[in-house]
LOBABA-46603 format. One line per 5 residues: number of its first residue (from 1); their letters; for each residue x, y, z of C-alpha. Coordinates in pm, 1 decimal, always signed. Layout:
<atoms>
NUM = A = X/Y/Z | ...
</atoms>
This chain:
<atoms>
1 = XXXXX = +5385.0/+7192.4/-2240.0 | +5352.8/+6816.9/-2202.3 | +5156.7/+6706.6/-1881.6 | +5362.0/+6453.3/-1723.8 | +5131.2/+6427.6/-1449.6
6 = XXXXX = +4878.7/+6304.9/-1731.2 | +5144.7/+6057.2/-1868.2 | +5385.6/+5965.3/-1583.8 | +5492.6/+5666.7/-1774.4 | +5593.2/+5854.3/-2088.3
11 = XXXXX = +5954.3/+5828.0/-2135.4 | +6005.6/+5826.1/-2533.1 | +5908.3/+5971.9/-2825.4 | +5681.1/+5769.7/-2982.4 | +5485.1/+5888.8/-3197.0
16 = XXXXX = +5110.9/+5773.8/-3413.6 | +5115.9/+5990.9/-3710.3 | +5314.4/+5806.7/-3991.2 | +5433.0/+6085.8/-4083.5 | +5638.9/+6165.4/-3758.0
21 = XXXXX = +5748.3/+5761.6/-3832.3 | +5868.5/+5805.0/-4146.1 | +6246.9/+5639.0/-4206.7 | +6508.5/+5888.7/-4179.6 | +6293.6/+6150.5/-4050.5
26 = XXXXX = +6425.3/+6351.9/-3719.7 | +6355.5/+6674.8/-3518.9 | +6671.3/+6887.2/-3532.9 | +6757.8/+7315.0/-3522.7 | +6836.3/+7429.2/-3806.4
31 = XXXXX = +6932.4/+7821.7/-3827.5 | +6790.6/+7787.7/-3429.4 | +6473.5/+7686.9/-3568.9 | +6320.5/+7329.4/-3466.4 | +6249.9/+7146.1/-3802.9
36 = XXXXX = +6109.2/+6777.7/-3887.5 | +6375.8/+6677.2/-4192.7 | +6242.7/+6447.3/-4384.7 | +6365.7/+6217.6/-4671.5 | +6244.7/+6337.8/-5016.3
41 = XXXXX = +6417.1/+6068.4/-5221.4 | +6689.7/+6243.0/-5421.6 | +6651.3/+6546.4/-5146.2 | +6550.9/+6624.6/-4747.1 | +6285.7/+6847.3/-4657.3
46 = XXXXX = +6280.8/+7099.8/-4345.8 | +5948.2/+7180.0/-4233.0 | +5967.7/+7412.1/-3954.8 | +5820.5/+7279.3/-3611.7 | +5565.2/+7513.7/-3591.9
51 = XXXXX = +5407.6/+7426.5/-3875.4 | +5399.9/+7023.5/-3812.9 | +5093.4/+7033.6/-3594.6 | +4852.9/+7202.8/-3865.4 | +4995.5/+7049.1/-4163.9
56 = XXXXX = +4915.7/+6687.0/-4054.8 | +4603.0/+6766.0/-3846.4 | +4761.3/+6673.7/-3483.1 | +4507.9/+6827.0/-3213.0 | +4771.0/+6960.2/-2925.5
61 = XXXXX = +4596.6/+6774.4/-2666.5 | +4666.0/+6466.7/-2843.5 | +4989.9/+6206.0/-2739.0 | +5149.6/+6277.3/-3063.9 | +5047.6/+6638.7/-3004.3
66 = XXXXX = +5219.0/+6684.5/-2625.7 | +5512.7/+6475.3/-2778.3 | +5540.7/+6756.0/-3007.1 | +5513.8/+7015.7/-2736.3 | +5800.9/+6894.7/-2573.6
71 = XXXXX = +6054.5/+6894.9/-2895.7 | +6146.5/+7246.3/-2881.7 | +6253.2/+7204.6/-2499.1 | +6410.2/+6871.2/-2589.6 | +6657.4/+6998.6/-2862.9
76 = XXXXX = +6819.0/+7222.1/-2595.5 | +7003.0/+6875.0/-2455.7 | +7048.1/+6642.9/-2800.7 | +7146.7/+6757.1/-3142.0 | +6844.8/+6529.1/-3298.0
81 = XXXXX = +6549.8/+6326.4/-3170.4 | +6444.0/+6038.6/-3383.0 | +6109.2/+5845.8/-3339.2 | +6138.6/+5570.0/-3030.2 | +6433.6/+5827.8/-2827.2
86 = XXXXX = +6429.5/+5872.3/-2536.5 | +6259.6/+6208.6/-2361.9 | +6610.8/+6402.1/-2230.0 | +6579.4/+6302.8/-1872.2 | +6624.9/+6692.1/-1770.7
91 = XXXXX = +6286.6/+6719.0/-1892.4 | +6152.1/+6412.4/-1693.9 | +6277.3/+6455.4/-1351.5 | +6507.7/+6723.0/-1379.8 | +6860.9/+6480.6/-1363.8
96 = XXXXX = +7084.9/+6541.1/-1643.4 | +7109.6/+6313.4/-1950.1 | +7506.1/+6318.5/-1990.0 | +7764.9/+6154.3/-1834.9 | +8054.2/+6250.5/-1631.6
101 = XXXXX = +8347.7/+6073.6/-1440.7 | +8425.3/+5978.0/-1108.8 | +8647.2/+6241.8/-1062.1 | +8401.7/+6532.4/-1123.2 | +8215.1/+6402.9/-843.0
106 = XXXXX = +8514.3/+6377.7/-599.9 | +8616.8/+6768.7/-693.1 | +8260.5/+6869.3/-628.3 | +8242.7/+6642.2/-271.2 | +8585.0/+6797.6/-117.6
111 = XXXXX = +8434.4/+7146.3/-195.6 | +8085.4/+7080.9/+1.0 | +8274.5/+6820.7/+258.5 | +8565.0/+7025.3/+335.2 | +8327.4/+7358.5/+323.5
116 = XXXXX = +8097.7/+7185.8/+587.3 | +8365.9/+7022.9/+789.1 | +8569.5/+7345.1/+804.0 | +8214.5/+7512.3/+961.9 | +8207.6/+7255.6/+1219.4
121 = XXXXX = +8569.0/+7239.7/+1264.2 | +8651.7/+7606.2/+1258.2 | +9023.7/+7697.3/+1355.7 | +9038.9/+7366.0/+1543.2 | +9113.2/+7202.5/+1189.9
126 = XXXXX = +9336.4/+7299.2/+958.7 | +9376.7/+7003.2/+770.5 | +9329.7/+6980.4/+425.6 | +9122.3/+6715.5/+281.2 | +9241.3/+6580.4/-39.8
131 = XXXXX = +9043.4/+6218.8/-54.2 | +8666.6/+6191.3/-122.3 | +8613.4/+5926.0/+68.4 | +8807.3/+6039.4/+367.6 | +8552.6/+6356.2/+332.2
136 = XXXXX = +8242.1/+6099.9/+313.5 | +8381.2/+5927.6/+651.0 | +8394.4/+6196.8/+827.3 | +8072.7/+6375.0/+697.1 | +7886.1/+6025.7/+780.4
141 = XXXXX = +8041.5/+6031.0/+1144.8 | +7937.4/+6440.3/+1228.3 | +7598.2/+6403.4/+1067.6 | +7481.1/+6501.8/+1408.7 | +7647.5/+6825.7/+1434.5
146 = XXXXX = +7590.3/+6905.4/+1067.7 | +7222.4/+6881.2/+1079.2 | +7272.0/+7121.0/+1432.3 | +7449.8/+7409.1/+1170.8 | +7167.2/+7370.9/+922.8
151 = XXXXX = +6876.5/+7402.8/+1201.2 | +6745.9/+7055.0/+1161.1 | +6696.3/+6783.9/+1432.0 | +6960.0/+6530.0/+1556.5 | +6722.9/+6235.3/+1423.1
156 = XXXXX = +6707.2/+6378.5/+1078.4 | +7106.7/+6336.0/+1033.4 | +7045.2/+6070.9/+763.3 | +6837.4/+6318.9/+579.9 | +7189.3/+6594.6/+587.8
161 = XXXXX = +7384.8/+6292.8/+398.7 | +7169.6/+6240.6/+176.6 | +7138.1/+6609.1/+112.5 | +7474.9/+6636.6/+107.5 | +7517.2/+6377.9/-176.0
166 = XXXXX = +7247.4/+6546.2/-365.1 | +7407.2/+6903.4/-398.6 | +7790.1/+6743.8/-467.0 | +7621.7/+6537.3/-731.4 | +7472.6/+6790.2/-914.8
171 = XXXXX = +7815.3/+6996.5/-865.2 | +7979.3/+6774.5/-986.2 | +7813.6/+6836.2/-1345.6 | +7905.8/+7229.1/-1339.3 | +8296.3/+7102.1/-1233.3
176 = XXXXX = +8272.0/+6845.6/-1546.4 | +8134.4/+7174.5/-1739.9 | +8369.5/+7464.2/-1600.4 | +8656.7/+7173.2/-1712.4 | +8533.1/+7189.9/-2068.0
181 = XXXXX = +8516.3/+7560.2/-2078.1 | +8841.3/+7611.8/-1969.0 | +9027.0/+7638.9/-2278.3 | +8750.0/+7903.1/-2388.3 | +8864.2/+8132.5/-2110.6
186 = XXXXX = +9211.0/+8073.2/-2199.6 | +9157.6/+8202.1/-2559.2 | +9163.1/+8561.8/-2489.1 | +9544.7/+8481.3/-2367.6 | +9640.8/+8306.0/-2670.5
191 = XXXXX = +9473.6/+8570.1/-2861.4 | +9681.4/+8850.5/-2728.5 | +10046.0/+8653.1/-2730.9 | +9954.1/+8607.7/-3124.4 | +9880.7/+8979.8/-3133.6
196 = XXXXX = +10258.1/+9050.8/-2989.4 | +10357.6/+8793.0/-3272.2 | +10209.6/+8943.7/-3541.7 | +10322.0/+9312.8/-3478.9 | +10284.7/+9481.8/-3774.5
201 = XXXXX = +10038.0/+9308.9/-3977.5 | +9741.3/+9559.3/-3969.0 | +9488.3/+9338.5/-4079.4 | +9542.3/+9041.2/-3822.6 | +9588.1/+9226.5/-3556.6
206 = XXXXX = +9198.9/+9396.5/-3676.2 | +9073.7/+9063.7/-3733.4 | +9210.8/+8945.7/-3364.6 | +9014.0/+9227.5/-3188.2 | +8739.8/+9109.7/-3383.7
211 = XXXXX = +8761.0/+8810.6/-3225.7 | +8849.4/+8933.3/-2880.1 | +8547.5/+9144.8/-2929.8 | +8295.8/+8859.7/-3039.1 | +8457.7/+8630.6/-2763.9
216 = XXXXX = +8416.0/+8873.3/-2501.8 | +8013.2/+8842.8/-2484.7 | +7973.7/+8424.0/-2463.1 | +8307.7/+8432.3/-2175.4 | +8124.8/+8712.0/-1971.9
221 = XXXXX = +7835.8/+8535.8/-1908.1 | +7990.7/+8175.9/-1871.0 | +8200.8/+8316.2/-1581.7 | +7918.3/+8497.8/-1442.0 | +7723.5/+8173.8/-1432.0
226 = XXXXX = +7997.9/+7998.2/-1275.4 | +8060.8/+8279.7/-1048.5 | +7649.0/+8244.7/-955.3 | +7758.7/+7899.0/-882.0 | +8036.2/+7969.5/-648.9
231 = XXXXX = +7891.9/+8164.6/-456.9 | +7543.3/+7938.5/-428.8 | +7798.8/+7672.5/-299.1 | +8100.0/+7813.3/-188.0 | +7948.1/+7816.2/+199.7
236 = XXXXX = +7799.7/+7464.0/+235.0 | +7588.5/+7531.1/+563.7 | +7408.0/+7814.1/+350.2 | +7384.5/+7591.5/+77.6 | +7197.3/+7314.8/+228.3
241 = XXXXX = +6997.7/+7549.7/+440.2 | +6832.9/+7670.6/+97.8 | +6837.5/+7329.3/-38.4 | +6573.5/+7328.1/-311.0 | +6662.7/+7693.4/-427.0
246 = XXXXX = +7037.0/+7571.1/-451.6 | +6946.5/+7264.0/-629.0 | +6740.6/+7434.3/-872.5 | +7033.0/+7687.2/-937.5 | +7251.8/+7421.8/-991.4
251 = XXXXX = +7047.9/+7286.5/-1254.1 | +6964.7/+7599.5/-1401.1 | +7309.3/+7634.5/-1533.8 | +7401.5/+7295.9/-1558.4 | +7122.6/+7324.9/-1841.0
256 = XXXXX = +7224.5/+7642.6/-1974.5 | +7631.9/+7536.1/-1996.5 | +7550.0/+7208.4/-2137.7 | +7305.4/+7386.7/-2456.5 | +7638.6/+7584.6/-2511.3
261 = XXXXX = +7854.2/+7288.3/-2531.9 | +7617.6/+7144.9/-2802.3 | +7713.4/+7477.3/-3034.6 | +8110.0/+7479.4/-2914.5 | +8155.7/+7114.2/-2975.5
266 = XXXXX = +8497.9/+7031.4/-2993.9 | +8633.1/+7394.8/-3034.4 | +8774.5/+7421.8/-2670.4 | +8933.2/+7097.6/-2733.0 | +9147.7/+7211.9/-3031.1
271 = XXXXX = +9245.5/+7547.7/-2841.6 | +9348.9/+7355.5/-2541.1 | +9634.3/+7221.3/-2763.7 | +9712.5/+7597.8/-2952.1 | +10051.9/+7697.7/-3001.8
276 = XXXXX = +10008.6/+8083.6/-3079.6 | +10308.4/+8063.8/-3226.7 | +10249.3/+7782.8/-3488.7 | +10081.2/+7802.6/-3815.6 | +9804.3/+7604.3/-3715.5
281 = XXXXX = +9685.9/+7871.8/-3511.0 | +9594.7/+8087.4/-3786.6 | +9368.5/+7775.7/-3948.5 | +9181.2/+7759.9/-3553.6 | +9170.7/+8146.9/-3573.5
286 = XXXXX = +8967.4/+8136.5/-3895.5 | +8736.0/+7870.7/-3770.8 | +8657.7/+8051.4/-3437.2 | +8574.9/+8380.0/-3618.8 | +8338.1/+8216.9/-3850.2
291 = XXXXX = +8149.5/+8009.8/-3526.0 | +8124.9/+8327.1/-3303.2 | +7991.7/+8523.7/-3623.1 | +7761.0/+8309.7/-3676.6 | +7582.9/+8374.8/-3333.0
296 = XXXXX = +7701.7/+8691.6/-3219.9 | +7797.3/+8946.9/-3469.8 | +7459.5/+9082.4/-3415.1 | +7495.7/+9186.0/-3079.6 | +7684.7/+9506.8/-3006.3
301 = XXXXX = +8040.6/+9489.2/-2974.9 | +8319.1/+9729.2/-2993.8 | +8607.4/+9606.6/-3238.0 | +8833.6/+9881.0/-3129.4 | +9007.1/+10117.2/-3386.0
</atoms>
C-alpha cells in the first residue's frame, strides 16, 4: 500500500518507467482484473497488473512501484487512470472524488438539523423544517445546548457546527446515491406488472423470474447498506456522539455504492423512464439480464419453477 506519510505531496500518477508513459497506455479492469492496455500498433495489449511490476523490473518500494500499489484501490472510483491523473481523492484524504448538487446537501442537513433540533426541542416543537438554511440558523443559534446533548463543553459549541456540517456533508453523498438507485429498487415492480402482461407466455414469464432472481442479490444488499445508514444517522445526538465511527460508516458505503454505480452506469436511468407495457421494455429487459449475468449468475439463486 502506498505510504502517504512517505509522500504527502503525491497527488498524481506520475510515473518514471517509459513504459507506464507510453501514448495511449491506461490502467483499466478488464473481466475485474486490473490491466495496463497498451497500444500495439494495429492491436492493444492487456497485461494483467500483477504482472507489470516483474516484467519491467519496478522494485515495490520504488515511486513508480507505490504508484502501482495504489492502482488496484484506485480503479474502484474511475473507470481508467492514465499517466499525469489525478490519485482518486478517497484514497488521499478520504473525501469523495464526485460531484453532487446543492440539493443533496440540503436533504441530508434537514435530516441531521431537524433530528438534532427535534432532541432539543422535544414536544415543545412540532414544526417542520423544510429550508436548509432556516435549519443552519437555528443550529448556529442552539450550539450551546447541542454540544450539552452530545456531552461536550459550552465553549466547544463551534466545534458541534462544524461537526454538524461534516456528517450532513458526507450524507449528502449517500442521498445523491440512494437517488440514483432508486429506479433499481423500482425494477422488481415493473418486473411483476410485465409478468401480469404477459400471462401466458411460458418462456417470459421464466426469463422474468430469472431476472427477479438475479436482481434480488445486488437490491438486498444496497438496501441493507442504506438501511446501515439510516440507522447510523437517523438519531443525530447518537450520531455525533460517535463521530469518527459515523463518519467512517458513511464513507464506507459512500465507497461501496459509488464502485456499483461505475458497473450500473446508466441502467437505472433508462428504467426510471420504463413503460412495462411498451415494447421497449422487452429491449431494457434483455439488456438487464445480460448485465446481472454477467456478475451474478454464479451466485446461488432460486429461479423458481
Amino acid at each position: 500500500m502506498f505510504d502517504k506519510s512517505a509522500k504527502p505531496n503525491v497527488t498524481e500518477f506520475r510515473f518514471a518507467h517509459p513504459a507506464l508513459c507510453l501514448p495511449n497506455s491506461f490502467f483499466t479492469l478488464s473481466h475485474g482484473e486490473p490491466v495496463l492496455q497498451v497500444d500495439l500498433g494495429d492491436a492493444r495489449g492487456a497485461i494483467p497488473l500483477r504482472q507489470v511490476s516483474q516484467m519491467f523490473a519496478i522494485a515495490p518500494d520504488s515511486g513508480d512501484g507505490q504508484l502501482l500499489g495504489m492502482i488496484a484501490q484506485s480503479l474502484k472510483f474511475v473507470r481508467i487512470i492514465h499517466n499525469g491523473d489525478r490519485i482518486p481523492s478517497e484514497i488521499l484524504d478520504g473525501s469523495a472524488s464526485w460531484s453532487i448538487e446543492p440539493r443533496h446537501r440540503d436533504m441530508a442537513f434537514l435530516k441531521i438539523g431537524g433530528s438534532l433540533l427535534k432532541a432539543i426541542a422535544g414536544a415543545r416543537d412540532t414544526a417542520t423544517l423544510d429550508e436548509s438554511e432556516e435549519a443552519k440558523r437555528r443550529m448556529r443559534e442552539q450550539a450551546a445546548e447541542i454540544a450539552a446533548l452530545v456531552g461536550l463543553a459550552v465553549e466547544r459549541k463551534q466545534e458541534v457546527v462544524d461537526r454538524v456540517e461534516v456528517l450532513a456533508n458526507e450524507l449528502a453523498f449517500l442521498e445523491a446515491l440512494r437517488e440514483y438507485f432508486k429506479p433499481v429498487f423500482d425494477i422488481g415492480r415493473k418486473l411483476r406488472e410485465m409478468q401480469k402482461l404477459a400471462r401466458g407466455d411460458r418462456e417470459l414469464d421464466h426469463q422474468l423470474r430469472r431476472i427477479q432472481s438475479l436482481l434480488k442479490v445486488p437490491v438486498d444488499k444496497y438496501r441493507g447498506w442504506f438501511d446501515e445508514v439510516e440507522a447510523g444517522t437517523g438519531e443525530a445526538v447518537a450520531a455525533l456522539k460517535q463521530f469518527e465511527g459515523t463518519v467512517a460508516m458513511l464513507r464506507r458505503h459512500r465507497d461501496n455504492l459509488h464502485a456499483e454505480t461505475l458497473a450500473w452506469e446508466d441502467i437505472p436511468q433508462r428504467w426510471k423512464s420504463v413503460d412495462p407495457a411498451k415494447d421497449e421494455a422487452m429491449l431494457e429487459i434483455g439488456r438487464l439480464y445480460q448485465f446481472l449475468a454477467s456478475r451474478y449468475l454464479d451466485t446461488k439463486v432460486w429461479f423458481g419453477a
